[in-house]
OpenMM code with the backbone's topology and positions (N, CA, C; nanometers):
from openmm import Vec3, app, unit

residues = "UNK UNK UNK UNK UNK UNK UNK UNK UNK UNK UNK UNK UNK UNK UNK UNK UNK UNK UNK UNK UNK UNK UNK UNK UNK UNK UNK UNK UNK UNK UNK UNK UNK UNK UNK UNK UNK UNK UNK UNK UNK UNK UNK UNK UNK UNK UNK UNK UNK UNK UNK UNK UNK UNK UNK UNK UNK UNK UNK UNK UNK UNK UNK UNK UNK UNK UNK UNK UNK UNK UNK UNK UNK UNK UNK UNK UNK UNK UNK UNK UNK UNK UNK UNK UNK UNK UNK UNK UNK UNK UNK UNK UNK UNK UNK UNK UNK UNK UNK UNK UNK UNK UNK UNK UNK UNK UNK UNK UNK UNK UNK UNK UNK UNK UNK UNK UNK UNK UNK UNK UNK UNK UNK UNK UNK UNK UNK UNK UNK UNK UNK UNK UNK UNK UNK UNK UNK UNK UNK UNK UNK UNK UNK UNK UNK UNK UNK UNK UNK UNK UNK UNK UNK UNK UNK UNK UNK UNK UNK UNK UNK UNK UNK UNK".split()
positions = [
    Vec3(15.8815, -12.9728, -19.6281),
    Vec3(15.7776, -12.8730, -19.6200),
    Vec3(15.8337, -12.7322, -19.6141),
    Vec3(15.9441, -12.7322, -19.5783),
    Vec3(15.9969, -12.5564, -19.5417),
    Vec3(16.0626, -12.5066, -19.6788),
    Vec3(16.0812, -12.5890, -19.7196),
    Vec3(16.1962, -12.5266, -19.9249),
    Vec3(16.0600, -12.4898, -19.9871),
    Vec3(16.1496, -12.4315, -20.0330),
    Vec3(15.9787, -12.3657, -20.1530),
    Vec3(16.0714, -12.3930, -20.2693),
    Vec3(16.0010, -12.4126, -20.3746),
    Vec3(15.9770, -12.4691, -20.5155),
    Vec3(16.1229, -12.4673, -20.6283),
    Vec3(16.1639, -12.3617, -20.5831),
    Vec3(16.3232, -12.3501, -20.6648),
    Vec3(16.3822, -12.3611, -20.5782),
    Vec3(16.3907, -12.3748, -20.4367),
    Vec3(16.5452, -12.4260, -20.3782),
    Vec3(16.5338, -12.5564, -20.3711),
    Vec3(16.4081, -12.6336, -20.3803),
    Vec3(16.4015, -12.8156, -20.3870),
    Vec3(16.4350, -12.8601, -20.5118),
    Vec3(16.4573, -12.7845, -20.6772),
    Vec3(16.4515, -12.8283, -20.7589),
    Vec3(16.6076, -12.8504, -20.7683),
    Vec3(16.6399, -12.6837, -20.7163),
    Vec3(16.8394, -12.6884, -20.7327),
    Vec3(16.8903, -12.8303, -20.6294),
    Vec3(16.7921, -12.7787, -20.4855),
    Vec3(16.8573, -12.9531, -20.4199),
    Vec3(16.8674, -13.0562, -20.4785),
    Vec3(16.7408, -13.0776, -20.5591),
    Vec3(16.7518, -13.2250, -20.6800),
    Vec3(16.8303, -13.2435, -20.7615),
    Vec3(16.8616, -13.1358, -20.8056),
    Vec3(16.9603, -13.1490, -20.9274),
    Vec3(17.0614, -13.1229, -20.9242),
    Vec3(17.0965, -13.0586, -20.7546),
    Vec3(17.2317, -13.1181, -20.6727),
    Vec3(17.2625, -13.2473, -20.6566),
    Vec3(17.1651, -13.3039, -20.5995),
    Vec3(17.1702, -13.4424, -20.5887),
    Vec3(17.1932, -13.5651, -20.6520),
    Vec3(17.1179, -13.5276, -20.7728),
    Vec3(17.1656, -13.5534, -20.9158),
    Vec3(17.2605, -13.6182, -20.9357),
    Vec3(17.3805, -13.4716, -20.9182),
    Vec3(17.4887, -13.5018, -20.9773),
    Vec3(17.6048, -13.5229, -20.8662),
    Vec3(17.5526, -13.5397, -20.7201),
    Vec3(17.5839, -13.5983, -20.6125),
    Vec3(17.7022, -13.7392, -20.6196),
    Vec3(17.7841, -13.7543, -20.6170),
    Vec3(17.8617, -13.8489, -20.6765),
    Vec3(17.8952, -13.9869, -20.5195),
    Vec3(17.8749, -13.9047, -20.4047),
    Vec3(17.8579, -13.9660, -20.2753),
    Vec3(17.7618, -14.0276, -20.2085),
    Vec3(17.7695, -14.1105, -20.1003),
    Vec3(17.6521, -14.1934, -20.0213),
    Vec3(17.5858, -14.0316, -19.9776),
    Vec3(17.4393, -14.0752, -19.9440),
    Vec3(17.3719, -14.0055, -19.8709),
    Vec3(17.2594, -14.0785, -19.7859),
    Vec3(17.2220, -14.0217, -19.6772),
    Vec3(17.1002, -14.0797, -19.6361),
    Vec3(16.9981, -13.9782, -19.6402),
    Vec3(16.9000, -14.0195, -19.6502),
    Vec3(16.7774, -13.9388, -19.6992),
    Vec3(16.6295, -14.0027, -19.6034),
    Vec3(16.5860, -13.8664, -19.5239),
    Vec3(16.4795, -13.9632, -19.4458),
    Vec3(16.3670, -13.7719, -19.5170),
    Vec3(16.2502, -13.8591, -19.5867),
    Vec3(16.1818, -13.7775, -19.6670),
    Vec3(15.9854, -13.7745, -19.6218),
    Vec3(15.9067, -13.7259, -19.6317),
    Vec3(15.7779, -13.8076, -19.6175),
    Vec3(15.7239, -13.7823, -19.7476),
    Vec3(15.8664, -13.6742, -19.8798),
    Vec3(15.7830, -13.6382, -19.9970),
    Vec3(15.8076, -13.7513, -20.0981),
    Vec3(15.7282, -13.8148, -20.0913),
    Vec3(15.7410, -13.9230, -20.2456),
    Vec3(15.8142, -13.9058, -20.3308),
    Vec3(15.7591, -13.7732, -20.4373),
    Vec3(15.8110, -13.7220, -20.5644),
    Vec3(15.9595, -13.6994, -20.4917),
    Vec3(15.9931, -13.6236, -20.3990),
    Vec3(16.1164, -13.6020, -20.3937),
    Vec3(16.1897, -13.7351, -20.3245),
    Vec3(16.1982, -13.8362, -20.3053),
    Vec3(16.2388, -13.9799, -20.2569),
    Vec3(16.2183, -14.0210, -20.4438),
    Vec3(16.1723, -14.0315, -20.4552),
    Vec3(16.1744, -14.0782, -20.6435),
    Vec3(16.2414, -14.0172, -20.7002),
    Vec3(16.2583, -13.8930, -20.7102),
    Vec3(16.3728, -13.8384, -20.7569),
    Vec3(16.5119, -13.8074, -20.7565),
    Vec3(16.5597, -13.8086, -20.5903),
    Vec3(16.6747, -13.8235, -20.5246),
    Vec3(16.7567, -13.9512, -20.5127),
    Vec3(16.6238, -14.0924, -20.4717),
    Vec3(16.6879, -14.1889, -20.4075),
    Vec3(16.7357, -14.3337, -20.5212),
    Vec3(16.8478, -14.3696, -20.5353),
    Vec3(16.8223, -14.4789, -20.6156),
    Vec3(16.8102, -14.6385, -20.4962),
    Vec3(16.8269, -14.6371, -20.4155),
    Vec3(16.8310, -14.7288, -20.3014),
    Vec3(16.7612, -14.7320, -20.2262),
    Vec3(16.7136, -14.8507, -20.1199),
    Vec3(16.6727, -14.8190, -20.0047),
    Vec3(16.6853, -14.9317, -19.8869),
    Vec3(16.7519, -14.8690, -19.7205),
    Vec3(16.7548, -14.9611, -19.6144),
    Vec3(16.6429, -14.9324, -19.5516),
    Vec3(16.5630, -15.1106, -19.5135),
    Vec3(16.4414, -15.0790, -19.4655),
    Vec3(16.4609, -15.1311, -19.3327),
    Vec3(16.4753, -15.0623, -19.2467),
    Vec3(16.5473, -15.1199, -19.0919),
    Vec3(16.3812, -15.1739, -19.0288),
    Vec3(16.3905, -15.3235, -18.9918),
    Vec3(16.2895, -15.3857, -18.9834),
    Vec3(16.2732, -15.4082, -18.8004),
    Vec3(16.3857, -15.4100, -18.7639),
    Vec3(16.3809, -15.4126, -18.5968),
    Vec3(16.4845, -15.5501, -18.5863),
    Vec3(16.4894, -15.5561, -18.4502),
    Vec3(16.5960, -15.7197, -18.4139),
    Vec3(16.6587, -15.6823, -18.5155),
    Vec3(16.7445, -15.5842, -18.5284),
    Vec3(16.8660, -15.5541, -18.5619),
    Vec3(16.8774, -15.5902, -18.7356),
    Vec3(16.7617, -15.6293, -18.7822),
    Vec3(16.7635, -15.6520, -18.9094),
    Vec3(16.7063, -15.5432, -19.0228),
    Vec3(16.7963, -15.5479, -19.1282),
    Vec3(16.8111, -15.4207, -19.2306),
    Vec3(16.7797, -15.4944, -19.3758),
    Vec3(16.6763, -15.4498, -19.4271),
    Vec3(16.6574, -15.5313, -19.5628),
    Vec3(16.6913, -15.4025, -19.6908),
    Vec3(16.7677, -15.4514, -19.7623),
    Vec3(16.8102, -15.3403, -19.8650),
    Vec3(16.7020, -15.3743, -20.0166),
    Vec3(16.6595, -15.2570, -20.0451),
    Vec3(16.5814, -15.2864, -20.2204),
    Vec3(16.6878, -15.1525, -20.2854),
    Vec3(16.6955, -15.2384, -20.3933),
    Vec3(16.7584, -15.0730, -20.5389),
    Vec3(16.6310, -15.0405, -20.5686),
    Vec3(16.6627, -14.9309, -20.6270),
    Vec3(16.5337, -14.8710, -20.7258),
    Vec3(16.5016, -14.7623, -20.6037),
    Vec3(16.4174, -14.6517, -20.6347),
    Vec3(16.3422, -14.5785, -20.5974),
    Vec3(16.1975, -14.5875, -20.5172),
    Vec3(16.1473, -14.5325, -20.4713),
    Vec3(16.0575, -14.5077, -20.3493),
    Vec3(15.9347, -14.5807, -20.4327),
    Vec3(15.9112, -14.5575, -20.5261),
    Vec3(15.7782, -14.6110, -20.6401),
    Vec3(15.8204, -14.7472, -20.6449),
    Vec3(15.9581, -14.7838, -20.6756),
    Vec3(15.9924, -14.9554, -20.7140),
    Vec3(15.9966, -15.0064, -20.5910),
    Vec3(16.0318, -14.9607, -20.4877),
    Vec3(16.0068, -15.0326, -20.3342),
    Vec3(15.8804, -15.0638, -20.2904),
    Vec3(15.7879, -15.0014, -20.3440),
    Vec3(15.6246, -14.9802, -20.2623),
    Vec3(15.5486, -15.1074, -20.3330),
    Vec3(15.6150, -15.1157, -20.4627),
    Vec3(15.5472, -15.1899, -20.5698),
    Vec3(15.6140, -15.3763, -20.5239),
    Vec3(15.7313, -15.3365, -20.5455),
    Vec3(15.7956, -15.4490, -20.4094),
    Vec3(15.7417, -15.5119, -20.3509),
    Vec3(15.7343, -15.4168, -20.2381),
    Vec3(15.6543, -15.4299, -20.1043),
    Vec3(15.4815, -15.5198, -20.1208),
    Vec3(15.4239, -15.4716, -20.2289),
    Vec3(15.2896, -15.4912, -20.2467),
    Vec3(15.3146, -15.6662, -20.3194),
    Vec3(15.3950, -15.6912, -20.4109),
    Vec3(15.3679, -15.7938, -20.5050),
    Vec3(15.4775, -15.9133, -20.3554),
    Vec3(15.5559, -15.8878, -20.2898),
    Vec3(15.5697, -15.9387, -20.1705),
    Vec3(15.4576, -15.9623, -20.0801),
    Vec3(15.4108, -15.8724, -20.0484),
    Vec3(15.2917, -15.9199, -19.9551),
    Vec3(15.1555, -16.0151, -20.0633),
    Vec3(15.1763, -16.0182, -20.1835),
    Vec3(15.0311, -16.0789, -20.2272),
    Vec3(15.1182, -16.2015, -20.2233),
    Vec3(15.2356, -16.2416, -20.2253),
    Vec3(15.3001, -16.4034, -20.2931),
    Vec3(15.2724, -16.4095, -20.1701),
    Vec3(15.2900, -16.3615, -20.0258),
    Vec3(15.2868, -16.4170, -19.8653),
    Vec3(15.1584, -16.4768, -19.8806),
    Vec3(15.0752, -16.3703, -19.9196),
    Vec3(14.9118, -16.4305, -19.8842),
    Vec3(14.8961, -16.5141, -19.9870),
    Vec3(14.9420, -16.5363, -20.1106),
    Vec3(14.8666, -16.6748, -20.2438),
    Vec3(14.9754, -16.7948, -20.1161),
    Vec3(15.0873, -16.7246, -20.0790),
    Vec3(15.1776, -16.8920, -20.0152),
    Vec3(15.0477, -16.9292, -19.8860),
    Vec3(15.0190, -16.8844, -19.8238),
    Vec3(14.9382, -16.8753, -19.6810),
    Vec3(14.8238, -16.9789, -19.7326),
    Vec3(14.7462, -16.8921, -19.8403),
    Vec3(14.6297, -16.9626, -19.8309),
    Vec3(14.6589, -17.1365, -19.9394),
    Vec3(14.7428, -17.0853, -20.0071),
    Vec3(14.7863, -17.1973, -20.0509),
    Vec3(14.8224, -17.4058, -19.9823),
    Vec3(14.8875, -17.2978, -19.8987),
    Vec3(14.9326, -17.3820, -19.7361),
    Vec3(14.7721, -17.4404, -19.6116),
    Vec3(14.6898, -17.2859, -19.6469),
    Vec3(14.6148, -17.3215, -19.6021),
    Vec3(14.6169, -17.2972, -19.4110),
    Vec3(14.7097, -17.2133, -19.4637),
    Vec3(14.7613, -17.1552, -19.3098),
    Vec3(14.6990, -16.9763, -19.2873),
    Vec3(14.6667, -16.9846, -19.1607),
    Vec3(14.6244, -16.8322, -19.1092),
    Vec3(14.6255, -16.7804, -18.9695),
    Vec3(14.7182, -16.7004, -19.0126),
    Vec3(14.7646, -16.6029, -18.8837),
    Vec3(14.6521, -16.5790, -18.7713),
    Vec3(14.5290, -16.6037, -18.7848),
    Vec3(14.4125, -16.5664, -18.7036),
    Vec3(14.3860, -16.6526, -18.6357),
    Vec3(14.2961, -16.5580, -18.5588),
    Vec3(14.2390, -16.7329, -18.3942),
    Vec3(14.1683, -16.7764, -18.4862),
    Vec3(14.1123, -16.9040, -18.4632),
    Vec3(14.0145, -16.9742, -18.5336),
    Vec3(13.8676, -16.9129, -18.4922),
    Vec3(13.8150, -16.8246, -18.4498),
    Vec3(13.7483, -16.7630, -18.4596),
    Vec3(13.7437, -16.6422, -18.5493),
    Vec3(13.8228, -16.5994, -18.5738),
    Vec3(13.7885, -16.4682, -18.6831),
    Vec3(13.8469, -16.5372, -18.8037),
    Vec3(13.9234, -16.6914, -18.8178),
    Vec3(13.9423, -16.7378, -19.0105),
    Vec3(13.8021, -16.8084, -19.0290),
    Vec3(13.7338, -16.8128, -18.9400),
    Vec3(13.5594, -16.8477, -18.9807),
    Vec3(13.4477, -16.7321, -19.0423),
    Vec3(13.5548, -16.6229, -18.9684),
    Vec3(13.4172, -16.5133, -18.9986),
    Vec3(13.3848, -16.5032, -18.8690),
    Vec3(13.3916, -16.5369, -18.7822),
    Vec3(13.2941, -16.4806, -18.6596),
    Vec3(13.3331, -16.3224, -18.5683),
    Vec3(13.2684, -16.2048, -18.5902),
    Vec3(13.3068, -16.1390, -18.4842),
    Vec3(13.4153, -16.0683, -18.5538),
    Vec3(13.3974, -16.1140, -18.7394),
    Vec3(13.5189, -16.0040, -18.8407),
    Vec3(13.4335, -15.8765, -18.8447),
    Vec3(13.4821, -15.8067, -18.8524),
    Vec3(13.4477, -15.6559, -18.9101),
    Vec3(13.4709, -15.6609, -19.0739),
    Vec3(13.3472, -15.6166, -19.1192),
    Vec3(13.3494, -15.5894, -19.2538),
    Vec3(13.4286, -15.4796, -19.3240),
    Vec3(13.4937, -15.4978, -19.4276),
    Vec3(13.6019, -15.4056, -19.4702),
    Vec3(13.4860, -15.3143, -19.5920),
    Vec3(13.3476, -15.3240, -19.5857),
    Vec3(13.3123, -15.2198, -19.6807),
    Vec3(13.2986, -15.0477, -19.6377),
    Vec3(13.3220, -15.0275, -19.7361),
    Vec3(13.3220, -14.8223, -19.7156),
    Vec3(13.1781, -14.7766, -19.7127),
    Vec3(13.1904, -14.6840, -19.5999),
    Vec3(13.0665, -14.6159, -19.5393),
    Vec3(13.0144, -14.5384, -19.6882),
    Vec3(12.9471, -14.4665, -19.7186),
    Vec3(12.8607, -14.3656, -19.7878),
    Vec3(12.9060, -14.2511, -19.7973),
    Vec3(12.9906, -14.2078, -19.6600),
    Vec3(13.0494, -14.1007, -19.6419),
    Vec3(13.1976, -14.1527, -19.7453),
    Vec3(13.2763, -14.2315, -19.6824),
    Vec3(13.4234, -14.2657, -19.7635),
    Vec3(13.3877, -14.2871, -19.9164),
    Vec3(13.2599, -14.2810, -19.9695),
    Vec3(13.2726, -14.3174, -20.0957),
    Vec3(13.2360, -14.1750, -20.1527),
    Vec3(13.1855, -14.1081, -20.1137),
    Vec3(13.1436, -13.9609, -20.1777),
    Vec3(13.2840, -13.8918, -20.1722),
    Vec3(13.3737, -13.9480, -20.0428),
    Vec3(13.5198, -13.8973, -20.0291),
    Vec3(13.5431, -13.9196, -20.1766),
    Vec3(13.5507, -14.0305, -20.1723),
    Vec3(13.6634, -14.1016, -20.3034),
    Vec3(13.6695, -14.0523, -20.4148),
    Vec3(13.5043, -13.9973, -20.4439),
    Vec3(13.4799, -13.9595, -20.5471),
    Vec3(13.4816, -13.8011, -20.6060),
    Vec3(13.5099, -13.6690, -20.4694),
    Vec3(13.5468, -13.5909, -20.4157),
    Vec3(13.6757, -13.5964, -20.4506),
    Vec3(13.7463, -13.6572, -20.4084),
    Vec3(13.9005, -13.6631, -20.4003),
    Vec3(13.9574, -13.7114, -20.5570),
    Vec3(13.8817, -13.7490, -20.5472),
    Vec3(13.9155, -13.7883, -20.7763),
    Vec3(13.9035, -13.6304, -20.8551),
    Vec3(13.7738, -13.6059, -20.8227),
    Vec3(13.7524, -13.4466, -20.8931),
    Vec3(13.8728, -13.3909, -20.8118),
    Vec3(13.8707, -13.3272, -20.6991),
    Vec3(13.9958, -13.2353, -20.6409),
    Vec3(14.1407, -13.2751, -20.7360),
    Vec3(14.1837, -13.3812, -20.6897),
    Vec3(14.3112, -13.4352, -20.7649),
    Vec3(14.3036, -13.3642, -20.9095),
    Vec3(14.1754, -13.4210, -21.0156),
    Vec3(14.1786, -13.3523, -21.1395),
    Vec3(14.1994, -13.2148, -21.1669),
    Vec3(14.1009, -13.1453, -21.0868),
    Vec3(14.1471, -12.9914, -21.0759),
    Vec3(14.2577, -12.9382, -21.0290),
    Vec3(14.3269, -13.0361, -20.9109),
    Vec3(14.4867, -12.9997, -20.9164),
    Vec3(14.5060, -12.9950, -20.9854),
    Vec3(14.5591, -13.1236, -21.0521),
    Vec3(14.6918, -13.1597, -21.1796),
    Vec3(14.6431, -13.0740, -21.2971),
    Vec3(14.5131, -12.9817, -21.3555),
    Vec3(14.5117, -12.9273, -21.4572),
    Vec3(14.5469, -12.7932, -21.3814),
    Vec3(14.5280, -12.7581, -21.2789),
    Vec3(14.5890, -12.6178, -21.1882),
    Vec3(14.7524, -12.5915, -21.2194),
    Vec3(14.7906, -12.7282, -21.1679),
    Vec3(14.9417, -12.7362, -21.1796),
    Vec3(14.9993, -12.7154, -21.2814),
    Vec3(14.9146, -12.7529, -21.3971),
    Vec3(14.9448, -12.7585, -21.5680),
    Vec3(15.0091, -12.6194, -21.5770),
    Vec3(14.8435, -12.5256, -21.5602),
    Vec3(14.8250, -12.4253, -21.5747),
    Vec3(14.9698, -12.3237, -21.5188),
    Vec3(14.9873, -12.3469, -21.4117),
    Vec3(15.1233, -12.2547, -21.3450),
    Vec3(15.2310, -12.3074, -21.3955),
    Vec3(15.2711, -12.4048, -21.4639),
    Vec3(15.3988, -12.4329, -21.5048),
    Vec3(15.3614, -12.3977, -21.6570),
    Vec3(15.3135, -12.3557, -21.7113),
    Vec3(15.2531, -12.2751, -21.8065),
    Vec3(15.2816, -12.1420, -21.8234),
    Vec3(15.2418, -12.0888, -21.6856),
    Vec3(15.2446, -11.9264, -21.6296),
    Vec3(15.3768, -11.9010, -21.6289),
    Vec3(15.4405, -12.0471, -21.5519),
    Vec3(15.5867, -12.0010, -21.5189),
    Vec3(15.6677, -11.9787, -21.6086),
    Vec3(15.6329, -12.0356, -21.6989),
    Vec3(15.7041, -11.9985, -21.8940),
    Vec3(15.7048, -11.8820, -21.9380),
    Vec3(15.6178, -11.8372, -21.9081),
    Vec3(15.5353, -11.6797, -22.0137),
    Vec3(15.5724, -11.6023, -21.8780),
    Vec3(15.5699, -11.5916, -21.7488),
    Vec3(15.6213, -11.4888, -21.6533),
    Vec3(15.7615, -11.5016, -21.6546),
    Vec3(15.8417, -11.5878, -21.6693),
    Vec3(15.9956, -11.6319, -21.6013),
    Vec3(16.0529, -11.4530, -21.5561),
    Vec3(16.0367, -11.3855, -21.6854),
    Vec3(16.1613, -11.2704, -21.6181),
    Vec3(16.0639, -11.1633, -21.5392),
    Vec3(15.9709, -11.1947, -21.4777),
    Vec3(15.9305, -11.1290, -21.3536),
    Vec3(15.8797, -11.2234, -21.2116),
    Vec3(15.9825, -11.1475, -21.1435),
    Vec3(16.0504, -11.2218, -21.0156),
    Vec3(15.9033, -11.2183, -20.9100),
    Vec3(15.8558, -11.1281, -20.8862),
    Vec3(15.7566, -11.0938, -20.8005),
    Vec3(15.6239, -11.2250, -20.8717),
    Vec3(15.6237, -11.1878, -21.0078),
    Vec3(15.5461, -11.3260, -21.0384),
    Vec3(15.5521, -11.4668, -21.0621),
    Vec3(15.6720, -11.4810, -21.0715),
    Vec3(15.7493, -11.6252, -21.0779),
    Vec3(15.7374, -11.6749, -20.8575),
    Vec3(15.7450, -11.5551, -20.8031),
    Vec3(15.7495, -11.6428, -20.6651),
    Vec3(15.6067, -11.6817, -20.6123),
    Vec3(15.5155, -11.6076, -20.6641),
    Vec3(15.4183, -11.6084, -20.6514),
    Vec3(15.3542, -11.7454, -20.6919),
    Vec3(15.4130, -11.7584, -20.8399),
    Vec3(15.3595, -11.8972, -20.8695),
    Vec3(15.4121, -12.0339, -20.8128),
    Vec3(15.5366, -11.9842, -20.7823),
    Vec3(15.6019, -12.1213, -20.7175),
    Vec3(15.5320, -12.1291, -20.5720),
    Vec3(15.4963, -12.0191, -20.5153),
    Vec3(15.4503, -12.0953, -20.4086),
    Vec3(15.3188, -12.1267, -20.4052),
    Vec3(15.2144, -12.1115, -20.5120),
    Vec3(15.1024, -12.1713, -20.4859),
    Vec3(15.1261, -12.2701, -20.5927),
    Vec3(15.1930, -12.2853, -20.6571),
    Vec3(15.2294, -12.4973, -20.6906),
    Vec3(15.3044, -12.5605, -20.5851),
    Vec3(15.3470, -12.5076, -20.4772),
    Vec3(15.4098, -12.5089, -20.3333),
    Vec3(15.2759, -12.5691, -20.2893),
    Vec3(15.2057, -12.4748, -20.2711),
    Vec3(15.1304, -12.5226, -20.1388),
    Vec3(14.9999, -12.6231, -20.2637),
    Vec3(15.0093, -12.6284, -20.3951),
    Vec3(14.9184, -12.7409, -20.4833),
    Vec3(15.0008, -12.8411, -20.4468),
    Vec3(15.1221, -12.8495, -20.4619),
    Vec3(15.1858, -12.9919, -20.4714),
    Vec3(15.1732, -13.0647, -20.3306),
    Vec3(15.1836, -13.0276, -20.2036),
    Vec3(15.1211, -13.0334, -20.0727),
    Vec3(14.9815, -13.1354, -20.0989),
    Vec3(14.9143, -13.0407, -20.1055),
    Vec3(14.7747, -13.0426, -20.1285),
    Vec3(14.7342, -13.1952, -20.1937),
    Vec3(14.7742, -13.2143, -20.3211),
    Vec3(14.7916, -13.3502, -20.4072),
    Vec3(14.8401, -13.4210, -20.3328),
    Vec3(14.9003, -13.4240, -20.2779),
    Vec3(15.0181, -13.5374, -20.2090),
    Vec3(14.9261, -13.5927, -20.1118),
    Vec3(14.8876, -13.4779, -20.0088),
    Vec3(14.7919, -13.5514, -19.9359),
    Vec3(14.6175, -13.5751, -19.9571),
    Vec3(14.5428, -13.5411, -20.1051),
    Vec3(14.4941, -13.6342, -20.1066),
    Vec3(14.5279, -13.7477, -20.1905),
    Vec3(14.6036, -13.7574, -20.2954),
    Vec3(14.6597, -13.8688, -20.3698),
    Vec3(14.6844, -14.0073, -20.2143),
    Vec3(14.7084, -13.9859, -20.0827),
    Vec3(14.7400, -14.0658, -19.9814),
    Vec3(14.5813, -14.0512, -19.9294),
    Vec3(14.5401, -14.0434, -19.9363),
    Vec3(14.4004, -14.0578, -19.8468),
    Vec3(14.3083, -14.1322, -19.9487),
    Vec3(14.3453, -14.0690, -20.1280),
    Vec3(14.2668, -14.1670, -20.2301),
    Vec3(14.2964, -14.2951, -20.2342),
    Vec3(14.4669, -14.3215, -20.2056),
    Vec3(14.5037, -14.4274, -20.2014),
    Vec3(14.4657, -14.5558, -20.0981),
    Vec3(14.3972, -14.4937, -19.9864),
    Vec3(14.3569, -14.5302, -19.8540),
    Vec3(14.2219, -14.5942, -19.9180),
    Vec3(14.1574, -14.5087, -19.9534),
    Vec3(14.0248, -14.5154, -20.0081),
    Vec3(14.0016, -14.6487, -20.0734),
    Vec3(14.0702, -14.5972, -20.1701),
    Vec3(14.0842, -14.7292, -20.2768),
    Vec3(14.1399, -14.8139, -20.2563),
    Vec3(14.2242, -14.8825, -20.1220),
    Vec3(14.2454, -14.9833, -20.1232),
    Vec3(14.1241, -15.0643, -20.0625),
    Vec3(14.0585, -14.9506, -19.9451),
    Vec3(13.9424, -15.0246, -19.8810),
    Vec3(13.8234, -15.0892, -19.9768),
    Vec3(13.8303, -14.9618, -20.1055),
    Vec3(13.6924, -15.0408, -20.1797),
    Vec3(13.7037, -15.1701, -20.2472),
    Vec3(13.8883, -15.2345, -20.2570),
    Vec3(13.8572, -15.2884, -20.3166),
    Vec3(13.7927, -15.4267, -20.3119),
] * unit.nanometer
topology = app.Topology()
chain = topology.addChain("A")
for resn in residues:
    res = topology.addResidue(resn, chain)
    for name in ("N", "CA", "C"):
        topology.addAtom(name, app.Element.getBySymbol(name[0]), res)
């Protein structure tokens, strides 16, 4: 959150060409996708599970792992729950309020008007480059857009997992 827009790009493309171990503890996606080719996922009881690939190939991982747990589970015919809530009794329904869905649909338009915003300034940043006062200007409000996206792209993602 504290680098603004050209000292994170030179970090990246320091990193790049980084030829050494590093550890990297990030909460920015894009920049974990771009930096990281590895990852240790320290699980607790002293156990460390390693994936290659980047922050996007781990998540995706992570997801097609957890659906083979649940096709093995129900397969088996086995469930983690008291026998009162694998009946249904006393479950809470996983549907989205009225409010979370006007979100969702809110947060789709916002996102769009980002990413054509963002277009737009890396656009600007072409046709301004050799004026400095306007080049910082633009980097920091694709600074504080790229922010912005990030956290609702994570709240759409929230969204949409509930509707589904």
């Amino acid at each position: 959150n504290d680098l603004d827009i050209p000292t994170l790009m030179a970090l990246e493309d320091y990193l790049d060409d980084f030829a050494g171990a590093l550890i990297v503890v990030s909460h920015d996606r894009y920049f974990l996708d771009r930096t990281i080719n590895y990852i240790f996922r320290f699980e607790g009881d002293g156990r460390v599970r390693e994936y290659p690939g980047d922050y996007s190939a781990y998540l995706e991982f992570r997801e097609r792992e957890e659906a083979a747990r649940t096709a093995e589970s129900r397969a088996a015919g086995v469930t983690n729950q008291p026998p009162s809530i694998a009946r249904g009794e006393n479950a809470k329904p996983r549907k989205m309020s009225f409010k979370e869905k006007r979100e969702l649909e809110t947060l789709e338009a916002q996102i769009a008007t980002a990413e054509s915003r963002r277009a737009e300034i890396e656009a600007q940043l072409n046709v301004h480059s050799s004026d400095a006062a306007q080049v910082q200007m633009l980097f920091t409000e694709q600074r504080q857009l790229l922010q912005r996206i990030n956290v609702d792209l994570e709240r759409w993602a929230e969204l949409a997992e509930k509707a589904e």
